[in-house]
KOLLO-209009 format. One line per field, with one value per residue: chain; residue in one letter; z, y, x of N, C-alpha, C in turn. Coordinates in nm, 4 decimals. Layout:
N
mol: c(A; ...);
type: c(A; ...);
nc3: c(Z; ...);
nc2: c(Y; ...);
nc1: c(X; ...);
cac3: c(Z; ...);
cac2: c(Y; ...);
cac1: c(X; ...);
cc3: c(Z; ...);
cc2: c(Y; ...);
cc1: c(X; ...);
This chain:
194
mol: c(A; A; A; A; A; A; A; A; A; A; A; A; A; A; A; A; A; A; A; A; A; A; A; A; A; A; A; A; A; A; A; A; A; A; A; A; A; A; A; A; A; A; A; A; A; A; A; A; A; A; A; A; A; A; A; A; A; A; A; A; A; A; A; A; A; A; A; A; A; A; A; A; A; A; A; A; A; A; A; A; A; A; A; A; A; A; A; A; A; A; A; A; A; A; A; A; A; A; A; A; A; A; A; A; A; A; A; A; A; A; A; A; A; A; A; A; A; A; A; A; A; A; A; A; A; A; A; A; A; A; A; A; A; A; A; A; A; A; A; A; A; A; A; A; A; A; A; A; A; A; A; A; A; A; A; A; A; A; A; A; A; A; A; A; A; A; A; A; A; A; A; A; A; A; A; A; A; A; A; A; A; A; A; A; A; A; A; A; A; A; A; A; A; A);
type: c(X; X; X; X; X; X; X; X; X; X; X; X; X; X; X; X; X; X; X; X; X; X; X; X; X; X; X; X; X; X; X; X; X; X; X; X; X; X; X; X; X; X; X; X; X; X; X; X; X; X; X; X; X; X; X; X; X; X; X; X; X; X; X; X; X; X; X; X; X; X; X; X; X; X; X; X; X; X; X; X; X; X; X; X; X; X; X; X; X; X; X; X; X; X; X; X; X; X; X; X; X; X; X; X; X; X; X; X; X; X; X; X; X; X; X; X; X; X; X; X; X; X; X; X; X; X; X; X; X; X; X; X; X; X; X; X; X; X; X; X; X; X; X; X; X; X; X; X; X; X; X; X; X; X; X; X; X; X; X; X; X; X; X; X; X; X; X; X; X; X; X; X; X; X; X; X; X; X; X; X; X; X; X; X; X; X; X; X; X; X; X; X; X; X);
nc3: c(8.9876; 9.1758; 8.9825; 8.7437; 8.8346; 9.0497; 9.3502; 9.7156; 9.8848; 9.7099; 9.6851; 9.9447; 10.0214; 9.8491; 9.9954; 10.2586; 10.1760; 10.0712; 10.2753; 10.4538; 10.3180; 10.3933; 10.1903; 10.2134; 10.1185; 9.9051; 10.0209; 10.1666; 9.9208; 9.8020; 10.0085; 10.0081; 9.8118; 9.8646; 10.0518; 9.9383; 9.7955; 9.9939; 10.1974; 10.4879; 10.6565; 10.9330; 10.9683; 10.7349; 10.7472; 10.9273; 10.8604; 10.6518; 10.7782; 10.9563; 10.7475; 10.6143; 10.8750; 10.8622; 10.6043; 10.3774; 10.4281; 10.4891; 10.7188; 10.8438; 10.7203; 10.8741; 11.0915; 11.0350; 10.9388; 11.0953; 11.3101; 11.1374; 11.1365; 11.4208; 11.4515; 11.3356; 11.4563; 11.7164; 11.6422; 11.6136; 11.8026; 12.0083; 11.9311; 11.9432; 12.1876; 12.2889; 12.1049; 12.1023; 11.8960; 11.7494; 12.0106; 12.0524; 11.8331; 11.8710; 12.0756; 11.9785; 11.7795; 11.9575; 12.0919; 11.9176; 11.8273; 12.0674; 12.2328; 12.5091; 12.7378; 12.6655; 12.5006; 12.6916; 12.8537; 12.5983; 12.5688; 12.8514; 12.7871; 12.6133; 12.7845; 12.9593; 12.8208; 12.7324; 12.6136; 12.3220; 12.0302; 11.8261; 11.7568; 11.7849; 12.0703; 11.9951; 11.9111; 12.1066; 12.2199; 12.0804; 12.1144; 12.4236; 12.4341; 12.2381; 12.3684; 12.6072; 12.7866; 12.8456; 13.0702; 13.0551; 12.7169; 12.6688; 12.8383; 12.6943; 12.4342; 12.5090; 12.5631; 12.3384; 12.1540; 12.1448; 11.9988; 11.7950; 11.6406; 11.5924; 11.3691; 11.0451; 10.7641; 10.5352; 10.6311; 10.6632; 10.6197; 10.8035; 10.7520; 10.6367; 10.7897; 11.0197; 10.8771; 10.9166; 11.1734; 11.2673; 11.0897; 11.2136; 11.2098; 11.3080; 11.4799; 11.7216; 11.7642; 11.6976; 11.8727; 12.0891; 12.0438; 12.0196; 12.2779; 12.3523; 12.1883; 12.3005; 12.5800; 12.6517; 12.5406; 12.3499; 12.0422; 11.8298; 11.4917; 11.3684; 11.3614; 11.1898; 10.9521; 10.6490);
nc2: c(15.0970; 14.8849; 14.9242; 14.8323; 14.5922; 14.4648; 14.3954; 14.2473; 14.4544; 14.6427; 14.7210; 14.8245; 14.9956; 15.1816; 15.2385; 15.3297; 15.5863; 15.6773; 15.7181; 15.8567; 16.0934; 16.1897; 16.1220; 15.8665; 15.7323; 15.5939; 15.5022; 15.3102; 15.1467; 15.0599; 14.8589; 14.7238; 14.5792; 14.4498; 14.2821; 14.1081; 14.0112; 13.9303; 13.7742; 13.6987; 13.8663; 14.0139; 14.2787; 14.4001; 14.4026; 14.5412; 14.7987; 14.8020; 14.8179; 15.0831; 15.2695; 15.2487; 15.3619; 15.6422; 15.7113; 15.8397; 15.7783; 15.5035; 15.4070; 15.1813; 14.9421; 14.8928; 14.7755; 14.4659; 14.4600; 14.4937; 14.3129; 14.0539; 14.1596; 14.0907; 13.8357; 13.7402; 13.8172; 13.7110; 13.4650; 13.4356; 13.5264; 13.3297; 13.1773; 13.2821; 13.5396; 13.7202; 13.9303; 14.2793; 14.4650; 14.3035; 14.3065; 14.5571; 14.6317; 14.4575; 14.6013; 14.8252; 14.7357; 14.6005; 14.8079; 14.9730; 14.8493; 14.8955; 14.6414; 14.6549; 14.5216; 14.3503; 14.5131; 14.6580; 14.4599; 14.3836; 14.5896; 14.6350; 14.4035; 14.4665; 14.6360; 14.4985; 14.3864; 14.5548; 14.7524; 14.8067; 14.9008; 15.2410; 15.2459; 15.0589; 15.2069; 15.4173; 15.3168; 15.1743; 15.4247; 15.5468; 15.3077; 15.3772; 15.6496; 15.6124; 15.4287; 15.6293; 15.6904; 15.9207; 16.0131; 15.8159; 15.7617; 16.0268; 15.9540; 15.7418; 15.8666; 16.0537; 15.8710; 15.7379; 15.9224; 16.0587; 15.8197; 15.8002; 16.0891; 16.0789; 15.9289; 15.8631; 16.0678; 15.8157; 15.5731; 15.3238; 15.3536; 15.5826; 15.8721; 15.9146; 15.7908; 15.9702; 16.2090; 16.1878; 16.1392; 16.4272; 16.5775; 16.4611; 16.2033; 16.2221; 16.4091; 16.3602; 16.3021; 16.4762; 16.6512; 16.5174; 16.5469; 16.8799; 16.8910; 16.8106; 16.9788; 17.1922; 17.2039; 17.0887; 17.1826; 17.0396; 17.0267; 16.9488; 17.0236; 17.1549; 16.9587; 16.7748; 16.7878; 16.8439);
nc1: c(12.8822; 12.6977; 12.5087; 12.5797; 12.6553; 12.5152; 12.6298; 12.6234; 12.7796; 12.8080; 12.5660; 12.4819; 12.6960; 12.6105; 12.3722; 12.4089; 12.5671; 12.3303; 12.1921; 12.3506; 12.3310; 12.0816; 11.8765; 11.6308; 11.4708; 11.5808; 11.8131; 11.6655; 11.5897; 11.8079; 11.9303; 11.7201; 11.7418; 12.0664; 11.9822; 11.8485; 12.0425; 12.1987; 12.0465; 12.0918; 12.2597; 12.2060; 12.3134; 12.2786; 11.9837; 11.9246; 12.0082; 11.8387; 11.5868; 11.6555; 11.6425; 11.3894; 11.2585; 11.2877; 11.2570; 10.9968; 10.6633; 10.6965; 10.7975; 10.5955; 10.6762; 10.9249; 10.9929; 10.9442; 11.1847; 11.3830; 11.2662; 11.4064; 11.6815; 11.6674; 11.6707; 11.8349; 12.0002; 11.9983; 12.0395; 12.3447; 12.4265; 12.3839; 12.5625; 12.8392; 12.8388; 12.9733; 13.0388; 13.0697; 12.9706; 12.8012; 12.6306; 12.5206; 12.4254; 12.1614; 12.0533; 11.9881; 11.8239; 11.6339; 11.5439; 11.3905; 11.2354; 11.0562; 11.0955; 11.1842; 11.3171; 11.4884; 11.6543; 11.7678; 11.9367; 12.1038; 12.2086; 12.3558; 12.5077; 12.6862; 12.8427; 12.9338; 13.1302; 13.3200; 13.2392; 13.3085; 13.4096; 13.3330; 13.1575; 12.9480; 12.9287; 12.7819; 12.5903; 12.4674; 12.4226; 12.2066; 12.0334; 11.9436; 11.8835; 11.6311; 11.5005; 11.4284; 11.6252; 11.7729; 12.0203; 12.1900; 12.2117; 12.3378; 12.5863; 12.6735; 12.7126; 12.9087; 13.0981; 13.1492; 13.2247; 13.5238; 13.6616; 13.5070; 13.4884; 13.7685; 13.8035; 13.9639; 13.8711; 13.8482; 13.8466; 13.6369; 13.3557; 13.3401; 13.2761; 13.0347; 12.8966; 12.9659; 12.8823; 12.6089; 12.5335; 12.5953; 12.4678; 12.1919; 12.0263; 11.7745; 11.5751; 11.6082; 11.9033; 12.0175; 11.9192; 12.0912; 12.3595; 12.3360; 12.3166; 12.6166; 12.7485; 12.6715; 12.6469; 12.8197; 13.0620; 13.1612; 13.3150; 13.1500; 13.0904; 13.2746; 13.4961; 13.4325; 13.2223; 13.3370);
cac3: c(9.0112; 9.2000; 8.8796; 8.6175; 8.8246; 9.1665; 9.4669; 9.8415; 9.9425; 9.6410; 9.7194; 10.0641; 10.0393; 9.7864; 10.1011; 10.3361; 10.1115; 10.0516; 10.4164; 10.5400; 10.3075; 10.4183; 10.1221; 10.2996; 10.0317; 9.7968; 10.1019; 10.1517; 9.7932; 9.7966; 10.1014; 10.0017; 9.7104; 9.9032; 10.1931; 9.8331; 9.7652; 10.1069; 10.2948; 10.6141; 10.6979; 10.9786; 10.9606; 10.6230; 10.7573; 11.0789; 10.8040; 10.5865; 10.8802; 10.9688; 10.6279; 10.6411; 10.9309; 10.8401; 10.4806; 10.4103; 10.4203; 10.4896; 10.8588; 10.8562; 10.7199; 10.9239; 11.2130; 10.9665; 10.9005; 11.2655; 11.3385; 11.0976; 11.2000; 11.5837; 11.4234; 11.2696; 11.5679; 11.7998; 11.5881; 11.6071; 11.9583; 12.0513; 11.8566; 11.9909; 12.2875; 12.3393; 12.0581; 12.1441; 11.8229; 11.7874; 12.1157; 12.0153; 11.7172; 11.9073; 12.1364; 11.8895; 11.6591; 11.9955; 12.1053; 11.7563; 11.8287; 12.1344; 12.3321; 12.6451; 12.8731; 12.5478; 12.4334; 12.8225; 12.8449; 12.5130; 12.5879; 12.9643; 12.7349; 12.5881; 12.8926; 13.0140; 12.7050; 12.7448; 12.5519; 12.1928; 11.9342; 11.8613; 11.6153; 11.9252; 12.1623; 11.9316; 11.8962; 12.2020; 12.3078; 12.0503; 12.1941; 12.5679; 12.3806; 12.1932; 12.5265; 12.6832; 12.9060; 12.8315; 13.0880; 12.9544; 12.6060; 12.6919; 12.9149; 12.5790; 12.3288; 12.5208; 12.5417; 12.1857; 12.0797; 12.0800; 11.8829; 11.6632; 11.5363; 11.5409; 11.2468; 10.8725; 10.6459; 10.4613; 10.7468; 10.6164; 10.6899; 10.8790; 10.7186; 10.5827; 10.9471; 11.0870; 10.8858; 10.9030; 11.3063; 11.3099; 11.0558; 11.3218; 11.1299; 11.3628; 11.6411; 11.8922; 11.7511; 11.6360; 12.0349; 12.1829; 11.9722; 11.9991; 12.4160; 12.3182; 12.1515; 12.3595; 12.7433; 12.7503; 12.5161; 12.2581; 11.8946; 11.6558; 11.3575; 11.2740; 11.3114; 11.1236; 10.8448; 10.5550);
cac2: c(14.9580; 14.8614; 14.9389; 14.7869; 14.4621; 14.4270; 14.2855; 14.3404; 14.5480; 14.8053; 14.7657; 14.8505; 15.1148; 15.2997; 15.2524; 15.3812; 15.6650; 15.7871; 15.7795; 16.0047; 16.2416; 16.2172; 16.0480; 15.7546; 15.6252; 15.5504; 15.4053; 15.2044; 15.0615; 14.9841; 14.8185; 14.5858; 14.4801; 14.4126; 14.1362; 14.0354; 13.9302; 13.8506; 13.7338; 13.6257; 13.9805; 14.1296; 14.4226; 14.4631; 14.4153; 14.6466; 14.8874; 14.7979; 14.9210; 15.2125; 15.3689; 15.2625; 15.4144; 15.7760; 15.7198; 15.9301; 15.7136; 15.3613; 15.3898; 15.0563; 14.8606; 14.9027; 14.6805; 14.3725; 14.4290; 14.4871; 14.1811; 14.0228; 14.1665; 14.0579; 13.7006; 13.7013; 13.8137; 13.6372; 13.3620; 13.4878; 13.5617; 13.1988; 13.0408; 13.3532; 13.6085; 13.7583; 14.0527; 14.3934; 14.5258; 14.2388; 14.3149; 14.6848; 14.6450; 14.3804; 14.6669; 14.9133; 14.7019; 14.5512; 14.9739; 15.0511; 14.7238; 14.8835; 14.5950; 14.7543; 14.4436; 14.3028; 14.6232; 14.7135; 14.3107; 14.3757; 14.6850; 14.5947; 14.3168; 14.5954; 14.6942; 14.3721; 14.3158; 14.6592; 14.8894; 14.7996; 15.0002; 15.3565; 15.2835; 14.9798; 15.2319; 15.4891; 15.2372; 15.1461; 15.5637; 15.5673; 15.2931; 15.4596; 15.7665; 15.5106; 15.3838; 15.7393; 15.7139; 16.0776; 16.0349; 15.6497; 15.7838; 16.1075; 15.8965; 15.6235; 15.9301; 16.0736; 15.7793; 15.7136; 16.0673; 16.0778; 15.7647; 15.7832; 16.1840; 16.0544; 15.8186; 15.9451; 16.0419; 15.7509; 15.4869; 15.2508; 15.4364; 15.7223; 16.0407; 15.8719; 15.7789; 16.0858; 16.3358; 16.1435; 16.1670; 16.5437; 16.6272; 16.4349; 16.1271; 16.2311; 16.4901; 16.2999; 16.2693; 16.6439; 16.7155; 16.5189; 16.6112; 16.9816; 16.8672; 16.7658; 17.0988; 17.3723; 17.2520; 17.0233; 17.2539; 16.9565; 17.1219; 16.8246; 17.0148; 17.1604; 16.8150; 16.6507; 16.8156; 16.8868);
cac1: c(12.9114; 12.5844; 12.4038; 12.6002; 12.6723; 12.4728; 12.6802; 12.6091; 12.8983; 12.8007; 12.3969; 12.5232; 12.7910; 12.5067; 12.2606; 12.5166; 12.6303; 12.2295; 12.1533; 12.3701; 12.2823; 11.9079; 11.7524; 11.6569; 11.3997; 11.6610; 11.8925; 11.6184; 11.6054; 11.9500; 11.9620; 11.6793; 11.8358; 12.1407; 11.9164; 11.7511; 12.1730; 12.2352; 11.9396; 12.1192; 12.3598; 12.1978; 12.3319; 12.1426; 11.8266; 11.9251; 12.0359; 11.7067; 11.5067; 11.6782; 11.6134; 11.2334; 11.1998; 11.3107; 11.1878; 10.8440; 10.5605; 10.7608; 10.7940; 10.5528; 10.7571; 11.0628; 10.9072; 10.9867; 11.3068; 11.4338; 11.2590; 11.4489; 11.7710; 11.6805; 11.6546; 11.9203; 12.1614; 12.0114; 12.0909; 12.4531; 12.4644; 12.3762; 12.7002; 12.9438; 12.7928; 13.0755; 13.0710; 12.9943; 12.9220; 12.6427; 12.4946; 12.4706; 12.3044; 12.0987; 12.0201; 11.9768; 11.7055; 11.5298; 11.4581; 11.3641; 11.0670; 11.0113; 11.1368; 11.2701; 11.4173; 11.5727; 11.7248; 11.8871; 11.9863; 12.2163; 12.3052; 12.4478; 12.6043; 12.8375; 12.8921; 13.0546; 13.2471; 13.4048; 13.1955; 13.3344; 13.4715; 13.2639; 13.0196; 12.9417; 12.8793; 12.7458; 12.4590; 12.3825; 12.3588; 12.1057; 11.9555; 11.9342; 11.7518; 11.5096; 11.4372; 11.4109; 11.6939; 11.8549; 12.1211; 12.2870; 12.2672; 12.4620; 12.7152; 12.7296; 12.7130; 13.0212; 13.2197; 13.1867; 13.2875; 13.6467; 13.7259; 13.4386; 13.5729; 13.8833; 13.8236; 13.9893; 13.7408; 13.8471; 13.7955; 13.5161; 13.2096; 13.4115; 13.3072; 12.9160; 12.8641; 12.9879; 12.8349; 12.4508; 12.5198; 12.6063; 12.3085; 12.1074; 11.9214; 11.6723; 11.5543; 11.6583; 12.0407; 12.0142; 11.9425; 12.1819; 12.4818; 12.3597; 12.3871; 12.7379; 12.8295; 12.5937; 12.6358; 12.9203; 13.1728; 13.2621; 13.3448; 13.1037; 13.0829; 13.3722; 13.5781; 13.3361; 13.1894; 13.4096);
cc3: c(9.0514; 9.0517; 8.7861; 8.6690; 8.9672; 9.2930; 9.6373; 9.8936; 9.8262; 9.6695; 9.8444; 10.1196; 9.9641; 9.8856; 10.1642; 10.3038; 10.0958; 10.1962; 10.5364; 10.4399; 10.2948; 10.2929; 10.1550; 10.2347; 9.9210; 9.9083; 10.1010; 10.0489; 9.7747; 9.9137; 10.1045; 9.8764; 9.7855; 10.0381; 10.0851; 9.7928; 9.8562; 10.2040; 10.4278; 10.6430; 10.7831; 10.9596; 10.8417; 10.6901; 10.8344; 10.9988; 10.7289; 10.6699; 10.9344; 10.8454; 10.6328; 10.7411; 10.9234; 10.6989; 10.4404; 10.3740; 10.4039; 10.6312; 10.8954; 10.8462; 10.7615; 11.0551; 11.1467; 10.9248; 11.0198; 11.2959; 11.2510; 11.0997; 11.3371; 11.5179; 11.3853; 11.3674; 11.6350; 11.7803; 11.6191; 11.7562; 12.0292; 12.0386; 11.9209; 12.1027; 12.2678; 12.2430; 12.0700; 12.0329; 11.7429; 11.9000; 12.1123; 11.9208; 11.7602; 11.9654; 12.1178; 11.8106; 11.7941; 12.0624; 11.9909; 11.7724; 11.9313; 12.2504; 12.4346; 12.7140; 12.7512; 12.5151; 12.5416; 12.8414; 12.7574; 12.5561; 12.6984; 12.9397; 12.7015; 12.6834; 12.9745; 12.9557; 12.7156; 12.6926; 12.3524; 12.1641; 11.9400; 11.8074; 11.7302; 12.0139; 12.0752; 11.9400; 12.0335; 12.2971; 12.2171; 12.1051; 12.3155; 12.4676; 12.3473; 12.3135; 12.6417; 12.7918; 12.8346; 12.9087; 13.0222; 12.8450; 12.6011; 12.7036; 12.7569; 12.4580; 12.3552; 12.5387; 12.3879; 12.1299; 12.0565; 11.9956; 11.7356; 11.5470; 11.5263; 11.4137; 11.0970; 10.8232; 10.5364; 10.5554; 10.6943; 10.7195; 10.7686; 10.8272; 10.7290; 10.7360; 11.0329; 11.0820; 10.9221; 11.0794; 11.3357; 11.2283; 11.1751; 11.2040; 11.2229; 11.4201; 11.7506; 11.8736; 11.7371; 11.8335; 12.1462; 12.1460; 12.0154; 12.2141; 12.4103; 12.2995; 12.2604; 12.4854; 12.7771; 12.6856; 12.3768; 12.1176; 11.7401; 11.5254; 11.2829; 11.2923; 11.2101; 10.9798; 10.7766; 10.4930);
cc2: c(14.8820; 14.8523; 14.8728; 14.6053; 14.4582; 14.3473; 14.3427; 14.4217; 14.6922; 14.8785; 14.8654; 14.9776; 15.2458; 15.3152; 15.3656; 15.5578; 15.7963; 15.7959; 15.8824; 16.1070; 16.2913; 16.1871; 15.8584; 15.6862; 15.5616; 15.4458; 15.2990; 15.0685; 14.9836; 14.8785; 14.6184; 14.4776; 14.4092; 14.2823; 14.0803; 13.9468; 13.8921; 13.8034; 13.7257; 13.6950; 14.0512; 14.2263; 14.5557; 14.5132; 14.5369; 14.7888; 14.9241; 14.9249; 15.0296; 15.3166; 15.3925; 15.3741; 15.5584; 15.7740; 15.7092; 15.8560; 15.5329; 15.3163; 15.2400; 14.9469; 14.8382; 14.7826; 14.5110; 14.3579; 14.4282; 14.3647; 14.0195; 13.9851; 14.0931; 13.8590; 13.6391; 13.6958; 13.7548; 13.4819; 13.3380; 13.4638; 13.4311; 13.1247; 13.1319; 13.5116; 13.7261; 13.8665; 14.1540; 14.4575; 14.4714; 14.3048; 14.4734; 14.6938; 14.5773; 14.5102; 14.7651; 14.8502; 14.6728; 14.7171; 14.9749; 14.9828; 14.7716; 14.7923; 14.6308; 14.6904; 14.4002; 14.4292; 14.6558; 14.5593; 14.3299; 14.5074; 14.6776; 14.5289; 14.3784; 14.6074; 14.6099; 14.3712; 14.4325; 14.7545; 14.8716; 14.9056; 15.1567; 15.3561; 15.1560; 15.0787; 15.3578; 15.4625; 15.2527; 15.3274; 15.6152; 15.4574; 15.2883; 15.5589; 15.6859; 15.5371; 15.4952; 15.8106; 15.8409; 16.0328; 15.9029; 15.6838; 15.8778; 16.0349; 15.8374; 15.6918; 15.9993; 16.0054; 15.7620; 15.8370; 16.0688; 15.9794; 15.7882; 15.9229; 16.1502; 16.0142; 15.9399; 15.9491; 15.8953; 15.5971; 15.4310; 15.2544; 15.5663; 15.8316; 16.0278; 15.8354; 15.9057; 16.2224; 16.2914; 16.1828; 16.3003; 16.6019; 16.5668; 16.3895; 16.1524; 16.3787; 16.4447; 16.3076; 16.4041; 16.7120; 16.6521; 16.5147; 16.7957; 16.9841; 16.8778; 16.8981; 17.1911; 17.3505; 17.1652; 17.0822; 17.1631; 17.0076; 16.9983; 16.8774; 17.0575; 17.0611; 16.7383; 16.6390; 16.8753; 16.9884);
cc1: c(12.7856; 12.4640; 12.4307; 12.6054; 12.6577; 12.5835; 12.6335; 12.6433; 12.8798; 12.6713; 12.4176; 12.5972; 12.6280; 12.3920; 12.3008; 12.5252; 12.4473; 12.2014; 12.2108; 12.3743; 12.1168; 11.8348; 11.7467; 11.5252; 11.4944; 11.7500; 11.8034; 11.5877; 11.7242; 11.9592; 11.8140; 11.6622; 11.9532; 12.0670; 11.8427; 11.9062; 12.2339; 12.1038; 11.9671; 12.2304; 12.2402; 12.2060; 12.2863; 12.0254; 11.8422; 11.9433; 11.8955; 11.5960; 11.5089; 11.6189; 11.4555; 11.2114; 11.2153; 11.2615; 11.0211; 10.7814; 10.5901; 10.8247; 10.7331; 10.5889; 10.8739; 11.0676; 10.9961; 11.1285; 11.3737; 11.4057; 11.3603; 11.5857; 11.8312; 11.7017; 11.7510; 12.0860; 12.1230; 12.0384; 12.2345; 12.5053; 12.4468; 12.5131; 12.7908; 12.8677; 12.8365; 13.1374; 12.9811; 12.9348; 12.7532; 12.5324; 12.4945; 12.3910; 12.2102; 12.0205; 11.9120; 11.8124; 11.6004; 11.4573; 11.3458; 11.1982; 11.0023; 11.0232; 11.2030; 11.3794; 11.4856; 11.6807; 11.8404; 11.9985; 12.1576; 12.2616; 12.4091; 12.5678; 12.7445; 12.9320; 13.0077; 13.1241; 13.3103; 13.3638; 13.1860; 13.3729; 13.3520; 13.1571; 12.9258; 12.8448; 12.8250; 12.5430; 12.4159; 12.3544; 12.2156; 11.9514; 11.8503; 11.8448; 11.6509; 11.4049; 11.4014; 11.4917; 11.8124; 11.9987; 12.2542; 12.2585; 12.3448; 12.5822; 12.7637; 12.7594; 12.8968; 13.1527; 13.2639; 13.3023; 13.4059; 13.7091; 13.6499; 13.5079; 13.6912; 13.9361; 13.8702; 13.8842; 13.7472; 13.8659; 13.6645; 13.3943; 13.2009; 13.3136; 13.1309; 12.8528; 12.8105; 12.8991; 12.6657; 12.4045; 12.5139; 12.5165; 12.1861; 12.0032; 11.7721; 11.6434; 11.6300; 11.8235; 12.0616; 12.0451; 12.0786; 12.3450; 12.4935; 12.3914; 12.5247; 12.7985; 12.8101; 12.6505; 12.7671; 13.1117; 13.2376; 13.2448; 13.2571; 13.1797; 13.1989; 13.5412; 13.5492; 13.3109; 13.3148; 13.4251);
């Protein structure tokens, strides 16, 4: 679909779909076709930049698209505050820049609004790692946990989410998932993976 007749939601899903299975130069292609058909979706760019930054020798450019993202929610966050899944990804992209008081700011934000949904607080425990804080990404990694495995594999983004988190798009997600399984007893992989 993406190939025969471009729209955001297919650029997007085909982003989605290569990044959790770790080719994250191709996510990245897709994803900046899809802010080339939406210019003004956050959650592109925030997606854009994620891929850069795990995609081999495109780490540099990931900087630009976060910033982009941050521009785009804080655009957002001016006209309505008051969503958590904004001020997680807010959180999430201002770590990623390195911004520190920006990143804890939105994340606290969560915190007021109730936490949000799982993919919400999912974010903002990767943000806490970003930022170095081991024990507030545990706490935000274990809150998430039971709705996020809960989700059907067929839950929009459920399974493509799920499995990219329990491969561990990183080191850092790899360690504090294998926290999750090794010292605190919780079963990841075989809920998860298929």
């Amino acid at each position: 679909s993406a190939a025969i007749r471009p729209t955001p939601a297919a650029t997007s899903n085909l982003g989605v779909q290569y990044f959790a299975r770790g080719q994250y130069a191709n996510a990245a292609r897709s994803f900046e076709q899809a802010v080339l058909l939406t210019p003004n979706d956050r959650r592109l760019w925030r997606n854009l930049g994620a891929a850069l930054h795990w995609a081999p020798n495109e780490r540099d450019k990931a900087r630009a698209a976060y910033e982009r993202a941050v521009q785009l929610g804080e655009q957002e966050r001016r006209v309505n505050p008051r969503q958590p899944a904004l001020q997680a990804e807010l959180a999430d992209s201002y770590s990623m820049l390195g911004h520190r008081a920006q990143a804890l700011e939105a994340a606290a934000a969560v915190e007021r609004l109730g936490g949000g949904d799982a993919s919400a607080m999912f974010q903002v425990a990767g943000a806490y790692e970003q930022l170095g804080e081991r024990a507030l990404a545990l706490q935000w990694l274990l809150a998430s946990a039971p709705a996020f495995l809960a989700l059907p594999p067929d839950a929009p983004g459920g399974l493509p989410l799920r499995q990219a988190a329990v491969r561990g798009v990183s080191g850092t997600w790899r360690a504090l998932l294998d926290v999750l399984r090794n010292e605190l007893g919780y079963n990841v992989t075989s809920k998860v993976i298929n």
